[in-house]
C-alpha angles and dihedrals in degrees: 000000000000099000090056096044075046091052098039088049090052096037084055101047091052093051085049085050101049098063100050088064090113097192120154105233120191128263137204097231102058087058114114103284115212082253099058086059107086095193131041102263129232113261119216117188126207112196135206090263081053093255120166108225132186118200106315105352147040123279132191117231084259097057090041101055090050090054092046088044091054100038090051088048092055102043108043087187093043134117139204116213126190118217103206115200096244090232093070118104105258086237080062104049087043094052089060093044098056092046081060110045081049077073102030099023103185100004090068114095134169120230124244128197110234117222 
């Protein structure tokens, strides 16, 4: 009987536990919405065979970090996304992503389809 009273004393201080835990988890809806960009952002594409393109064509990463330089110069409030095809390795999208925020540090974002 006491080891029961023991383990219904302990299971209940751990439930109790649990919920005063106070974190700040993300949610969907405090992400940039197309109206808090004031400018249309740059689009960078990132195919199956892992291209870079820009607009209509493929770029190289050269070619790339001069557009992204000259695009952020120009539009202080702008952004640069980058729309990942969803069959690439996630290394491999990450690998991209963090070439680019060296350039545009906290304006650099990756696209996500909503459901």
């Amino acid at each position: 009987m006491t080891i029961l009273t023991f383990f219904i004393i302990v299971s209940m201080t751990l439930t109790g536990q649990q919920s005063a835990v106070n974190i700040a988890l993300p949610s969907a809806n405090k992400g940039t919405s197309p109206q808090d960009i004031s400018k249309e952002p740059l689009i960078v594409g990132l195919d199956g065979q892992r291209q870079l393109i820009l607009g209509d064509k493929p770029v190289t990463e050269a070619e790339l970090d001069q557009q992204m330089l000259s695009y952020l110069s120009k539009n202080p409030q702008g952004a640069v996304v980058l729309k990942a095809d969803k069959n690439l390795a996630y290394e491999q999208v990450v690998q991209v992503l963090g070439k680019m925020r060296d350039i545009g540090g906290d304006r650099v974002s990756l696209a996500i389809e909503s459901k």
